[in-house]
Backbone bond lengths (Angstrom), bond angles and torsions (degrees), N, CA, C in turn:
res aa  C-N    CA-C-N  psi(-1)  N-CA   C-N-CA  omega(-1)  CA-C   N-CA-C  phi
1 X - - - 1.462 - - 1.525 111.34 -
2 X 1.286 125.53 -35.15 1.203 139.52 -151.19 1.725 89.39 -95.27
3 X 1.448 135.95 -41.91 1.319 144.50 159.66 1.205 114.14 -41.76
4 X 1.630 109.28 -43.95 1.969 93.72 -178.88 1.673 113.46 -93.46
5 X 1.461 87.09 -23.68 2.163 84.71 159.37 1.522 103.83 -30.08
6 X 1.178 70.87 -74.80 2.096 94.87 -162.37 1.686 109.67 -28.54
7 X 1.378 102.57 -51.57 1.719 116.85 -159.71 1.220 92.42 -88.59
8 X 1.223 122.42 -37.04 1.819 114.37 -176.06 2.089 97.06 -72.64
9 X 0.804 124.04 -74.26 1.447 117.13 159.67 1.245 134.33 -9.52
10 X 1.553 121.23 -43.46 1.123 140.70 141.15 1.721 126.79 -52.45
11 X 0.903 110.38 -8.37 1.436 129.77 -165.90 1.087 113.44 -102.91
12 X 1.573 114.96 -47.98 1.451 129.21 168.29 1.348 122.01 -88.54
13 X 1.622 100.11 7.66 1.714 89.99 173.29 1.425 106.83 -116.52
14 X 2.012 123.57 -4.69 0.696 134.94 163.11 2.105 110.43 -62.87
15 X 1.217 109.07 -42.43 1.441 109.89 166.72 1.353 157.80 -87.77
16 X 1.411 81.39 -2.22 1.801 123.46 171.14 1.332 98.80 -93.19
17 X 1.188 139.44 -46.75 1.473 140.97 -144.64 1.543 82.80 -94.64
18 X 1.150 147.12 -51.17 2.041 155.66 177.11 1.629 83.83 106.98
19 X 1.006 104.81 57.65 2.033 101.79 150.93 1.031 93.64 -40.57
20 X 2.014 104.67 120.29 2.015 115.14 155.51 1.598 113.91 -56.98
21 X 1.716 110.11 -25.60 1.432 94.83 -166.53 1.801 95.51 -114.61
22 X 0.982 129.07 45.83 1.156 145.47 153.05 1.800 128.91 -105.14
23 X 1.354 105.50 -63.79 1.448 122.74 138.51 1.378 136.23 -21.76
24 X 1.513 105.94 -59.46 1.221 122.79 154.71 1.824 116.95 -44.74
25 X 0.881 100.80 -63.45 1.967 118.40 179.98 1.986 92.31 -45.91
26 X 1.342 107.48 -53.17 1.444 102.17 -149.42 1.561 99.55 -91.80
27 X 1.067 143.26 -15.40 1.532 141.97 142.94 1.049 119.46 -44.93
28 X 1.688 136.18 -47.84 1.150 147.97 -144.58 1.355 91.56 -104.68
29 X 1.397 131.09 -24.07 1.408 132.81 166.21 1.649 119.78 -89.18
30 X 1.348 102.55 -18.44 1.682 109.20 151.57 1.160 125.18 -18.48
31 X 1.731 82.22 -87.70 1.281 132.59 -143.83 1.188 105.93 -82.04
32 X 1.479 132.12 -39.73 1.587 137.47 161.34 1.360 101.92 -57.20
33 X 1.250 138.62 -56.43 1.325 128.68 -154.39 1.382 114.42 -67.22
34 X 2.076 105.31 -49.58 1.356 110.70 -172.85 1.471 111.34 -64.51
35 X 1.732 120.68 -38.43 1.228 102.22 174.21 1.218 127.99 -54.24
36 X 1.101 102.17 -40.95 1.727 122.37 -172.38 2.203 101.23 -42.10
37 X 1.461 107.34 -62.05 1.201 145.33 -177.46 1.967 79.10 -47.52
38 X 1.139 129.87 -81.60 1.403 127.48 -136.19 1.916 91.43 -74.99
39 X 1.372 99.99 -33.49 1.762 93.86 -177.53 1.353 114.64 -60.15
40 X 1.653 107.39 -34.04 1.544 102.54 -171.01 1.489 99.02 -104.80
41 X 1.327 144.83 32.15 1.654 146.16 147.14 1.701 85.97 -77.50
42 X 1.621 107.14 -68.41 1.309 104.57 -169.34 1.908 125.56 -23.54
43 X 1.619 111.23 -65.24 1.193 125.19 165.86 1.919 124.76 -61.77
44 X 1.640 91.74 -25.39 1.749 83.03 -169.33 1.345 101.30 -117.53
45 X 1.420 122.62 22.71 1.743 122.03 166.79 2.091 79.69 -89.61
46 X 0.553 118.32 -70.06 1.868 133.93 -135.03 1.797 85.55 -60.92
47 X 1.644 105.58 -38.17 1.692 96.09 -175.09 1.159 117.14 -98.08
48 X 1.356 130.14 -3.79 1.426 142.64 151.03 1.155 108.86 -60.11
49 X 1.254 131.86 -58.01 1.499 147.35 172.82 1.463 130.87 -37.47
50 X 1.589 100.47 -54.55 1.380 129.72 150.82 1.842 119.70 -58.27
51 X 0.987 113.09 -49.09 1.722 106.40 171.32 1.472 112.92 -77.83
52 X 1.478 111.14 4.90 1.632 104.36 -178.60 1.725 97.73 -94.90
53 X 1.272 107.27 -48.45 1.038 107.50 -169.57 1.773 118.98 -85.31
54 X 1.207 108.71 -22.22 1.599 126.00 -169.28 1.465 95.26 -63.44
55 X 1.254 84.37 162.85 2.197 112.25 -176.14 0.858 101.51 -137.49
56 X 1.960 140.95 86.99 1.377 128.69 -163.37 1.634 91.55 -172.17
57 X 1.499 89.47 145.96 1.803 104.24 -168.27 1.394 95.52 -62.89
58 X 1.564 95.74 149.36 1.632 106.95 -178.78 1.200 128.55 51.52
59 X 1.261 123.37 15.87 1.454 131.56 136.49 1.070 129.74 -31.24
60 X 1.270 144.54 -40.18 1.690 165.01 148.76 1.497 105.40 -43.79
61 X 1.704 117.63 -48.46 1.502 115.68 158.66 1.359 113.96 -44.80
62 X 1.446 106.10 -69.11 1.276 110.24 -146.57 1.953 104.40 -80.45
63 X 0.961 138.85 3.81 1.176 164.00 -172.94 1.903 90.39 -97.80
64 X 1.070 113.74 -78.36 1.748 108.43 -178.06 1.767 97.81 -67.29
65 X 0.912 134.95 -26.86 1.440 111.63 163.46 1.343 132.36 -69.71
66 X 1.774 96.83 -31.88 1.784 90.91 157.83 1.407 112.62 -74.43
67 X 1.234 146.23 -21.74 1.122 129.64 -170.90 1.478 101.20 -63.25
68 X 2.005 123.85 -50.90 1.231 125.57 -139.26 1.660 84.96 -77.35
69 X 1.112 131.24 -23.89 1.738 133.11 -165.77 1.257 93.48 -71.78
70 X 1.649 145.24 -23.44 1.082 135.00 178.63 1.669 107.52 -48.29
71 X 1.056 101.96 -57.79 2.029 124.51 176.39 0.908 128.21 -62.19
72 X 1.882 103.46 11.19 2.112 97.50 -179.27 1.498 94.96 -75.47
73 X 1.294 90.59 159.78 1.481 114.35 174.90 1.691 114.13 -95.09
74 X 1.580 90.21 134.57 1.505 91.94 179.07 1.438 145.48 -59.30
75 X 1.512 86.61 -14.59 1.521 84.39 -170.86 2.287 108.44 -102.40
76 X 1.437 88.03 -7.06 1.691 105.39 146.73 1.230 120.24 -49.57
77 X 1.395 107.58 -60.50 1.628 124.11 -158.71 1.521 90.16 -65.47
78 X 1.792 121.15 -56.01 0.960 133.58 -171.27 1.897 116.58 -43.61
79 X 1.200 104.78 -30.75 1.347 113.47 -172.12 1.493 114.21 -98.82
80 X 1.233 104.69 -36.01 1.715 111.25 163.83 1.654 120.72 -48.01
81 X 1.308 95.78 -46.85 1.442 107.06 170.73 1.364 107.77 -80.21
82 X 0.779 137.16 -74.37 1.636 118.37 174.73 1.278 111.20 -30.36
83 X 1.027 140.83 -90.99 1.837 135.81 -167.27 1.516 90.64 -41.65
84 X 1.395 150.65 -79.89 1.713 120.48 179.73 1.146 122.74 -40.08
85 X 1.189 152.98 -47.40 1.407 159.22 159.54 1.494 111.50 -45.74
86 X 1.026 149.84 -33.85 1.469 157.80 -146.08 1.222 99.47 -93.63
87 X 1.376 119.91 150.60 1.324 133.95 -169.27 1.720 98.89 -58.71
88 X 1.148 121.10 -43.65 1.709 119.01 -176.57 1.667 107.57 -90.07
89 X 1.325 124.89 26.37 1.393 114.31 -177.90 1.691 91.21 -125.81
90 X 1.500 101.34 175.68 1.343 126.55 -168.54 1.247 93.70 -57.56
91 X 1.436 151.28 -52.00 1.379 131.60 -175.06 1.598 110.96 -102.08
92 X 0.850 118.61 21.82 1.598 113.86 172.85 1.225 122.58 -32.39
93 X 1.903 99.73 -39.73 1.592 96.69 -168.17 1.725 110.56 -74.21
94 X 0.850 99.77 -22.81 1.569 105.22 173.10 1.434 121.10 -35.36
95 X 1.662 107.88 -40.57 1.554 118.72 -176.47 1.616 104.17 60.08
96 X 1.338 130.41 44.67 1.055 117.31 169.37 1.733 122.13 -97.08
97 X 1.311 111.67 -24.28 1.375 132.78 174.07 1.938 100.76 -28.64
98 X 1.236 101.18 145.49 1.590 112.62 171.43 1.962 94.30 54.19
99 X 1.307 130.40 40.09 1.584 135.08 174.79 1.498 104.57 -119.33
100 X 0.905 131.16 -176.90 1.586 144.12 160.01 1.330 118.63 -79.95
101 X 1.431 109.71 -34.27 1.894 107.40 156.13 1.110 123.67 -63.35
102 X 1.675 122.08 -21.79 1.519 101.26 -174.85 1.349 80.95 -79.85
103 X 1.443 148.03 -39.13 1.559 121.89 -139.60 1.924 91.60 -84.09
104 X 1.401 119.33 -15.26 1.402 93.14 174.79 1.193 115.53 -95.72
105 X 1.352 114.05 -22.07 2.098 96.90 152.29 1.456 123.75 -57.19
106 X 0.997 104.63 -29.13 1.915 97.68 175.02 1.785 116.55 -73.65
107 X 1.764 107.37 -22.56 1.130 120.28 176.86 1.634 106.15 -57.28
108 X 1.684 93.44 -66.78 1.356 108.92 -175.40 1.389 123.79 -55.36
109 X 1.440 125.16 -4.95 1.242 137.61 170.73 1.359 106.02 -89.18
110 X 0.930 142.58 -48.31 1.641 157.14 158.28 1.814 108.49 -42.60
111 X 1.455 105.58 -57.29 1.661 108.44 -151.65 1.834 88.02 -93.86
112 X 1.511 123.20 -17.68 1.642 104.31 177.58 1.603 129.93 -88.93
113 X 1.290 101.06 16.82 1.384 96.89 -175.27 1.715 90.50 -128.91
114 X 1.266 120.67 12.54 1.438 127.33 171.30 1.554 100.13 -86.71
115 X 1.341 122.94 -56.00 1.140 131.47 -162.45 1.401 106.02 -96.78
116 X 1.425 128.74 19.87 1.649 126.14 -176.91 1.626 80.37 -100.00
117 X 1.536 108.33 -53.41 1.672 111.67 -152.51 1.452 99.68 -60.01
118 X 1.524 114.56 -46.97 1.814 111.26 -165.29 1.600 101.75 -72.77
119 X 1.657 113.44 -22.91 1.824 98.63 168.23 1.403 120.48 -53.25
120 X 1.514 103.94 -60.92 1.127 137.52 168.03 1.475 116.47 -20.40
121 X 1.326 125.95 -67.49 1.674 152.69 144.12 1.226 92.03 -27.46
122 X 1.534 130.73 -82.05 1.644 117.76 -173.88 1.444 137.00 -51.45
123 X 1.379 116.24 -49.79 1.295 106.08 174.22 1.492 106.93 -83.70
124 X 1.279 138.72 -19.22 1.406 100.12 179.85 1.412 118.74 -90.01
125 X 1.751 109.19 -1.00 1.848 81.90 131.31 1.138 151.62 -88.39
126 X 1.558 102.51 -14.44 1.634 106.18 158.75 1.536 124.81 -31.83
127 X 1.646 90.32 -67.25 1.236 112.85 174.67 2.084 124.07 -30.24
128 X 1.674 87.45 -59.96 1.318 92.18 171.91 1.259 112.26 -55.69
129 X 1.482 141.10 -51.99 1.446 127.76 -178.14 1.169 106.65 -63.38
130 X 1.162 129.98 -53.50 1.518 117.30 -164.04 1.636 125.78 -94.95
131 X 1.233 114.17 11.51 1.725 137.55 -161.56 1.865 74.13 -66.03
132 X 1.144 126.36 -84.28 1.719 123.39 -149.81 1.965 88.96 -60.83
133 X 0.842 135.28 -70.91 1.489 127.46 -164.58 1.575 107.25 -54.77
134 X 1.392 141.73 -5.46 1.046 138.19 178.11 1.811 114.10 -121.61
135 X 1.497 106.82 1.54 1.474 128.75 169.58 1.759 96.60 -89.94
136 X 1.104 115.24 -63.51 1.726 130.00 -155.23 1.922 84.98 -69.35
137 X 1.503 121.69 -33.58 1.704 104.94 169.86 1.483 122.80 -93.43
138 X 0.999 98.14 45.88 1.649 117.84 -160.87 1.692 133.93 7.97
139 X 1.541 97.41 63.52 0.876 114.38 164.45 1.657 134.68 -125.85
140 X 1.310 92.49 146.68 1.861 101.90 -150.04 1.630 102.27 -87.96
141 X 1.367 113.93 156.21 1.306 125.22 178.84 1.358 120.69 -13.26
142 X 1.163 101.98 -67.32 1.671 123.43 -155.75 1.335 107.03 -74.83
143 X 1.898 113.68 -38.71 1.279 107.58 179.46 1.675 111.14 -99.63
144 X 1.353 119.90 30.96 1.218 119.18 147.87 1.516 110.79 -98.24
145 X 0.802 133.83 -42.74 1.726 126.06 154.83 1.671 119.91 11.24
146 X 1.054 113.07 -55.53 1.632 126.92 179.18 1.615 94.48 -74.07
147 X 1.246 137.34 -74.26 1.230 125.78 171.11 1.619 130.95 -21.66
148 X 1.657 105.25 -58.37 1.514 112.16 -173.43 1.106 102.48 -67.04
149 X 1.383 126.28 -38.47 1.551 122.48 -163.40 1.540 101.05 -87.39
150 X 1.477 130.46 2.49 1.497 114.43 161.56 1.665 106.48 -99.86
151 X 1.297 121.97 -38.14 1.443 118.24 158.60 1.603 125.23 -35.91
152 X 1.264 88.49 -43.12 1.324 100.11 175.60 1.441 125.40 -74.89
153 X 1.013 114.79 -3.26 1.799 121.52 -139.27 1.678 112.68 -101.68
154 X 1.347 113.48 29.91 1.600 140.06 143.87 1.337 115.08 -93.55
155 X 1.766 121.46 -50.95 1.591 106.88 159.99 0.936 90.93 -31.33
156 X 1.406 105.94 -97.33 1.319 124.09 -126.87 1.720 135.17 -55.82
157 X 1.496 96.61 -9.03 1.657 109.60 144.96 0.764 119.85 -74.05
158 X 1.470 134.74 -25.88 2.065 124.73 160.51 1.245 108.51 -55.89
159 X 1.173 119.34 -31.62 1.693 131.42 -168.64 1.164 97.23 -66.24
160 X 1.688 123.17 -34.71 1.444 128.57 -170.24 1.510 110.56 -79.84
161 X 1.699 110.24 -25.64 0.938 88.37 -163.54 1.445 116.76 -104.52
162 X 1.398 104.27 1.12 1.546 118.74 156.72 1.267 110.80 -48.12
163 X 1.299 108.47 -72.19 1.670 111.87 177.34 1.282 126.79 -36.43
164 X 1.591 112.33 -36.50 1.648 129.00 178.17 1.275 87.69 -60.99
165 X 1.293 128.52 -71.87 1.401 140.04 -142.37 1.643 89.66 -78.29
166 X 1.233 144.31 0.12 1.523 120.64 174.75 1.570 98.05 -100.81
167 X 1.490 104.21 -37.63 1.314 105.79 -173.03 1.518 121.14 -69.16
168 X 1.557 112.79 -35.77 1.453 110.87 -168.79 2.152 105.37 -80.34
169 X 1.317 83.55 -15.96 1.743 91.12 174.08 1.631 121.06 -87.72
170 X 1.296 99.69 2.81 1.764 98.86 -163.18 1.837 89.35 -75.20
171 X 1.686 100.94 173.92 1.485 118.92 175.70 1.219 87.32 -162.63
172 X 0.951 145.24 -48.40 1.811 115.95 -149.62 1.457 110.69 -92.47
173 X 1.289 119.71 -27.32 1.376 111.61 -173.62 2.045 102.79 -89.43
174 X 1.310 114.07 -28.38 1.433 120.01 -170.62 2.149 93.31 -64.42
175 X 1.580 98.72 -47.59 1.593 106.36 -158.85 1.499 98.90 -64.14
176 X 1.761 129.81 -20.29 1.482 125.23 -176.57 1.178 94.93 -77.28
177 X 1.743 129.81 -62.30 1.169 110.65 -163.45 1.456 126.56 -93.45
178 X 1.325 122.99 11.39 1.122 128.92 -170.98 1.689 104.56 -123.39
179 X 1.389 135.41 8.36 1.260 147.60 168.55 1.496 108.37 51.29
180 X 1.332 116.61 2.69 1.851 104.28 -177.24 1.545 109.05 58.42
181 X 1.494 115.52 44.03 1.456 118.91 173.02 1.522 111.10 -86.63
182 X 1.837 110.93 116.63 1.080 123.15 -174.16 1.781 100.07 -51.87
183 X 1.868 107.11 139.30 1.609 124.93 173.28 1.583 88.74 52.00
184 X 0.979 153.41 29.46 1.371 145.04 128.65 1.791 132.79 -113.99
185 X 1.022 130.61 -61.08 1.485 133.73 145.52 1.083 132.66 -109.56
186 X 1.958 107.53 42.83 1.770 89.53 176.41 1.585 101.71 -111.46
187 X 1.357 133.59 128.99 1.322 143.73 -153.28 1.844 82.26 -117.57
188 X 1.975 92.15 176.97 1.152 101.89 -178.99 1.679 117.17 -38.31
189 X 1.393 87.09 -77.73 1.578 120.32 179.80 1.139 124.05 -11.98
190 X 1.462 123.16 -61.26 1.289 163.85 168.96 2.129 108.00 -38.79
191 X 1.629 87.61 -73.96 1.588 114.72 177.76 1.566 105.99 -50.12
192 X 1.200 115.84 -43.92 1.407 122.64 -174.86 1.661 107.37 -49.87
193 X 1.606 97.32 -58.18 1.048 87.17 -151.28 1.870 107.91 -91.19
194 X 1.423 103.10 -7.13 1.559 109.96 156.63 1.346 111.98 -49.66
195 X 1.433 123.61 -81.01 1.158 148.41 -135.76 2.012 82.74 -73.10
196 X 1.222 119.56 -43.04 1.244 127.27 -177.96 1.947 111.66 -42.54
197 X 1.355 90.14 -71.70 1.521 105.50 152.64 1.736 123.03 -24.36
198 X 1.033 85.54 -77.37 1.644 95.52 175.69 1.105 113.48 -58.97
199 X 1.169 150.92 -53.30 1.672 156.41 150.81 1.293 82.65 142.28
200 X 1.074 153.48 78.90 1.405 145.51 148.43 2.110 100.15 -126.64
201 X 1.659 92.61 66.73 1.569 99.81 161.94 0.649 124.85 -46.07
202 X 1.629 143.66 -64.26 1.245 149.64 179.63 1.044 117.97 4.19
203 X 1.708 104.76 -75.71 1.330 146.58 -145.70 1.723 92.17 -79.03
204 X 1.390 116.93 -53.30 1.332 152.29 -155.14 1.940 82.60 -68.62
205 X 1.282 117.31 -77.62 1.482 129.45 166.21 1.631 123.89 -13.76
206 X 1.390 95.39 -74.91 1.585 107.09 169.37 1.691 117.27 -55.72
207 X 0.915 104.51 -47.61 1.917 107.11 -179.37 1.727 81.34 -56.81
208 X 1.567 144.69 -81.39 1.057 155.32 -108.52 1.572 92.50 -89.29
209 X 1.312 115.38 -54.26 1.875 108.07 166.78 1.650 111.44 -61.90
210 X 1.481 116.11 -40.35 1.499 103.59 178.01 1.491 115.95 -47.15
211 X 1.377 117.03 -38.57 1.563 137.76 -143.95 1.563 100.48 -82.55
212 X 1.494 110.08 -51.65 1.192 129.92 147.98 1.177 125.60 -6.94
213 X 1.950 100.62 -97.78 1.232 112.07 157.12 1.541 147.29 -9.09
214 X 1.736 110.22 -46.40 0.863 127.00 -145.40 1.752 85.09 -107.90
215 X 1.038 128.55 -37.72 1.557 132.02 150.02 1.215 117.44 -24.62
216 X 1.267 115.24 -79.94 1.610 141.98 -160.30 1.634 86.18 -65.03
217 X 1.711 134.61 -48.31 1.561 109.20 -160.54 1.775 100.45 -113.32
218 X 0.856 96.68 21.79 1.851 101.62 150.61 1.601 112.73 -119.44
219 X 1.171 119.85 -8.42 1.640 109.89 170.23 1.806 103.00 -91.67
220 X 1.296 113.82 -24.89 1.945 120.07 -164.69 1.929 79.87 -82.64
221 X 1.136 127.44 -23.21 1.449 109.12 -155.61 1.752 91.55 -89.18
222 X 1.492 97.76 -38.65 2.117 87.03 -173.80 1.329 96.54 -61.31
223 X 1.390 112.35 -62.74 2.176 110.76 -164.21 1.803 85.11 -49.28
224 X 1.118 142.26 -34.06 1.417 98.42 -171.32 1.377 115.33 -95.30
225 X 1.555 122.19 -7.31 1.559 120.05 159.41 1.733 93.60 -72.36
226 X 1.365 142.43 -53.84 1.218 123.34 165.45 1.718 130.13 -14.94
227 X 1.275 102.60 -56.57 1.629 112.94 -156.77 1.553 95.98 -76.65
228 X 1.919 116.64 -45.54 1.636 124.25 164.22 0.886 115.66 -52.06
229 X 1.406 151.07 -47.34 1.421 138.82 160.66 1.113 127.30 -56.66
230 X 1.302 122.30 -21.66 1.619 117.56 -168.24 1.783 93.72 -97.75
231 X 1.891 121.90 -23.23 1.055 105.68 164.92 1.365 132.77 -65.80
232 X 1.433 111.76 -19.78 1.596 114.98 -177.27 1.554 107.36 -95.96
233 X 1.115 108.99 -6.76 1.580 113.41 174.31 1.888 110.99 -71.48
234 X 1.717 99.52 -22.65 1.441 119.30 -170.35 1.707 108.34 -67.12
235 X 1.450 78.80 -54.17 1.629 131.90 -161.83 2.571 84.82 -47.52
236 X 1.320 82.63 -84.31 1.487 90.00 175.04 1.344 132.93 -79.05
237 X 1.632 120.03 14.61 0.989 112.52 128.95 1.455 165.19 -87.25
């Protein structure tokens, strides 16, 4: 007990004090994740959106195939991207392998089929309520799309923040293609579970309350854009 005093203590003076090579870790795990997060809203709002509202054969397939893509495994994703990235795969020449782009393509493989399904889930209930009031103002499927998805558009920041939360938590697929190269791809995730290894808790500690942290005040910030929207929803009805 008296050991994790110590190391937890150590932990908080490592993050109070602005450790450069702590800081470093938790930017670089930002900044991969959120991009990662905004590339795949980009691709999996528009195709979530599209299978909510679309009328097209095998839709019902491709709808349970996005669901089952929710459940790939990371360290799949992790390897898929590596053999494309790798000096003998289709993008080799790129040289991106062991960079911060491969780990946010492996993100974005992970975090876009999270956020297609929960779009997906949102507007086509939108859809269902508002399909006759947005038929009778004559407007067609596709170009109600922009509508549902702003009606909608409190989900669909939970949707985001699933994705945050798969992406900023991943390790196995980021650690294949991104090698855990010290001041170049080593993110929280990663460090934790190095530094864990090594017995250097401390270090291991502070990432693990930051990581935390960063959970707890991006989930308190949607429920409270949640609780404001649903009051003005009161408000004007």
């Amino acid at each position: 007990m008296q050991g994790f005093a110590q190391e937890f203590t150590m932990a908080m003076g490592l993050i109070l004090s602005g450790d450069p090579e702590l800081w470093a870790i938790v930017l670089l795990s930002l900044r991969v994740s959120l991009m990662a997060v905004l590339i795949a809203a980009a691709i999996g709002m528009p195709m979530g959106a599209a299978l909510a509202v679309g009328r097209f054969p095998g839709r019902r397939v491709a709808i349970v195939l996005l669901n089952a893509l929710m459940g790939l495994p990371p360290v799949v994703v992790g390897l898929m991207v590596y053999l494309m990235l790798s000096r003998s795969g289709p993008l080799g020449v790129l040289e991106l392998l062991y960079t911060p782009t491969a780990m946010i393509v492996a993100q974005v493989v992970l975090v876009t089929p999270i956020i297609a399904a929960l779009t997906r889930q949102t507007v086509e209930m939108l859809d269902a309520e508002y399909a006759e009031q947005l038929r009778s103002l004559g407007v067609s499927r596709l170009a109600s799309v922009p509508t549902l998805l702003w009606d909608g558009r409190v989900a669909l920041l939970t949707a985001l923040l699933a994705g945050f939360g798969r992406a900023i938590a991943e390790v196995g697929a980021v650690i294949m293609v991104g090698g855990n190269i010290n001041h170049v791809t080593r993110v929280m995730t990663t460090t934790i579970a190095l530094e864990t290894s090594k017995g250097n808790l401390a270090l291991a500690l502070a990432l693990g309350t930051i990581l935390i942290g960063i959970a707890i005040g991006v989930t308190g910030t949607v429920s409270l854009l949640g609780a404001r929207n649903g009051q003005q929803e009161m408000r004007h009805a």
